[in-house]
C-alpha positions in Angstrom: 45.1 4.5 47.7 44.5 0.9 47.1 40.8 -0.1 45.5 38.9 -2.8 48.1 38.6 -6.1 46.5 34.7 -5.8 46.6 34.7 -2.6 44.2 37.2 -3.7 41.9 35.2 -6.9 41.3 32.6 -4.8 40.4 34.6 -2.2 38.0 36.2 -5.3 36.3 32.8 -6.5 35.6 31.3 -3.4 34.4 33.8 -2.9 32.0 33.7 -6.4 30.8 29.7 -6.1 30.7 30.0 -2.7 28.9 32.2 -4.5 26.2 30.2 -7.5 25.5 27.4 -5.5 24.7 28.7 -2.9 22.3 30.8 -6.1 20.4 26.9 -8.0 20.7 25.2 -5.2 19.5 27.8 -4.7 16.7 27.6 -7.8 15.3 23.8 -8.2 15.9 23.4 -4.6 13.4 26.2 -6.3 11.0 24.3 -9.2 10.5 21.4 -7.4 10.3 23.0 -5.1 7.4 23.7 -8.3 5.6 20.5 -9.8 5.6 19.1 -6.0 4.6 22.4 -5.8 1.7 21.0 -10.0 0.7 17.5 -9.3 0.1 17.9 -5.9 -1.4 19.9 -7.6 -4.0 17.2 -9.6 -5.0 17.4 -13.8 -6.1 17.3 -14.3 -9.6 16.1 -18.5 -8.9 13.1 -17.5 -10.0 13.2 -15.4 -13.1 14.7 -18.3 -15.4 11.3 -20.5 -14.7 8.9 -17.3 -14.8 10.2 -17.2 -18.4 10.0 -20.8 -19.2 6.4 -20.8 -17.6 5.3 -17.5 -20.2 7.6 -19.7 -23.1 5.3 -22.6 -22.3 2.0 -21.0 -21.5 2.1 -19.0 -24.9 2.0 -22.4 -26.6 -1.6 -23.9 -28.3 -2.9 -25.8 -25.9 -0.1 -25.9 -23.2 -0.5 -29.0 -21.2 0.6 -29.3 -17.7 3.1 -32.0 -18.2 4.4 -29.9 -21.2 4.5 -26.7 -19.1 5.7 -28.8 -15.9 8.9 -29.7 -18.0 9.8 -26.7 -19.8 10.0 -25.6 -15.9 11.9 -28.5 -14.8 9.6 -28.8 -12.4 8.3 -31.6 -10.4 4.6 -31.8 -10.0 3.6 -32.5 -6.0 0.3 -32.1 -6.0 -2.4 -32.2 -8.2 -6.1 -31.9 -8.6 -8.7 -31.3 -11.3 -7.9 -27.5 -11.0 -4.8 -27.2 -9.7 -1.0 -28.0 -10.0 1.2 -27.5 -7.4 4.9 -27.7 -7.6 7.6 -26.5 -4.9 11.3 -25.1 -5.8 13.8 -24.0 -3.6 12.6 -20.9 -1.9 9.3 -20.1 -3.6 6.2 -22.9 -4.6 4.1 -22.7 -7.8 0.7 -22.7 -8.7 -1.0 -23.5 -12.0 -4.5 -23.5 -12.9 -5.7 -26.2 -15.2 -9.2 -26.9 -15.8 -9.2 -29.5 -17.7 -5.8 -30.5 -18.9 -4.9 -26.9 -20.0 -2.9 -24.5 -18.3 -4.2 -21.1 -18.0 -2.5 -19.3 -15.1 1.1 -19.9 -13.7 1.3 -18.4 -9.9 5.0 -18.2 -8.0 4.8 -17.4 -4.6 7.8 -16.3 -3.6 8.7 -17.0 -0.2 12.9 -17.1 -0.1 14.0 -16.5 -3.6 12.8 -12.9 -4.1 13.4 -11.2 -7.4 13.7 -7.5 -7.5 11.6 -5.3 -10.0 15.3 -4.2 -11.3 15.9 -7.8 -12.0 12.4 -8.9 -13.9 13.3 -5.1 -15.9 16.4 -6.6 -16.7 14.8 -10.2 -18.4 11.2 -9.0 -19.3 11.3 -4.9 -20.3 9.7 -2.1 -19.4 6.4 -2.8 -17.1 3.6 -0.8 -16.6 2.5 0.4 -13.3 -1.5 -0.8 -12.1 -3.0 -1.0 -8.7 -1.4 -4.6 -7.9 2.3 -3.7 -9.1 3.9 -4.1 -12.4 2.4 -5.6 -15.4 5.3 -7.0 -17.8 4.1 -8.6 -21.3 5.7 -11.2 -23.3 5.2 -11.4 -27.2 5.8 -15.3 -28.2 7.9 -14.7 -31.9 6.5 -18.4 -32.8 3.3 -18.4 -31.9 2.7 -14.5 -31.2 1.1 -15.3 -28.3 0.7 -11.9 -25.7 1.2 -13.6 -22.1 0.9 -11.0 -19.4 3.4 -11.1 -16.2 2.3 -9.7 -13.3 4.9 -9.0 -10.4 3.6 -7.8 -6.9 5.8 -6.1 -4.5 6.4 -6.9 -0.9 5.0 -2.9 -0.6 4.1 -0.3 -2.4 5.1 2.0 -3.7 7.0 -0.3 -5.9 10.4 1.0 -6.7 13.6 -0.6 -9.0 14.8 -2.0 -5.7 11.8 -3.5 -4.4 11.4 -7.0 -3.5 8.5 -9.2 -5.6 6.5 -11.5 -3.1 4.2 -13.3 -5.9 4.6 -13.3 -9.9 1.0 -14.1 -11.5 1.4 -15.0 -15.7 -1.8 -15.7 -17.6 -2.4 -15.1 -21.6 -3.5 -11.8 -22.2 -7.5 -11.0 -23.8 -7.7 -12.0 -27.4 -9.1 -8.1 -28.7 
């Protein structure tokens, strides 16, 4: 028995509708797996000038254009309080009053380190209510700066992502 043109038209086009949504929906939950597998890695852009910032801020009397270059940054903005600077994927912060750096902030709004990768470069952190508190020992001017890392959530795991890195020199006891 011969289909009618009318129902066949429609059985073609079911079928062709019922394919383009599994291969959509396929490649929509790929792509989302990649962007998941991407920012679980973590972005390491970061970590190199988080270092050079603690390097530069554990030296006497770390100026902002001193501190600026050490990051290779390029100062966009400044005020009497303030320096702001902007990197590929994440901006940052210092606080200067006066001339004198005392806090280095990185927001990090692309280029998102993972705690596994700030382990990796800075040690062993300690766990307080914000995240994970790193500390770096200068060996020249045995400075203590204190690193900060906040997670995208808590409870902060190796994997997790880091949304803002705060470094300031720690209390002189």
């Amino acid at each position: 028995m011969p289909l009618r043109p009318h129902v066949a038209f429609w059985l073609i086009l079911s079928v062709c509708a019922g394919a383009a949504c599994s291969r959509g929906s396929s490649s929509g939950e790929g792509a989302e797996d990649d962007s998941a597998a991407r920012s679980a890695q973590g972005n390491d852009a970061a970590i190199r000038n988080v270092l050079a910032g603690a390097r530069a801020l554990a030296q006497p009397g770390a100026a902002v254009d001193y501190v600026a270059d050490e990051m290779e940054g390029m100062i966009k903005a400044r005020t009497q309080s303030q320096v702001l600077m902007y990197y590929e994927g994440y901006r940052v912060t210092m606080t200067t009053p006066s001339d004198r750096v005392t806090q280095i902030t990185f927001d990090l709004v692309e280029a998102k380190p993972t705690l596994e990768q700030l382990d990796e470069a800075l040690g062993t952190p300690k766990p307080v209510r914000k995240g994970m508190l790193y500390e770096y020992d200068s060996p020249t001017t045995k400075a203590k700066i204190l690193i900060l890392a906040e997670p995208v959530s808590m409870p902060a795991e190796a994997g997790s992502l880091v949304r803002r890195i705060v470094i300031e020199g720690a209390p002189v006891r």
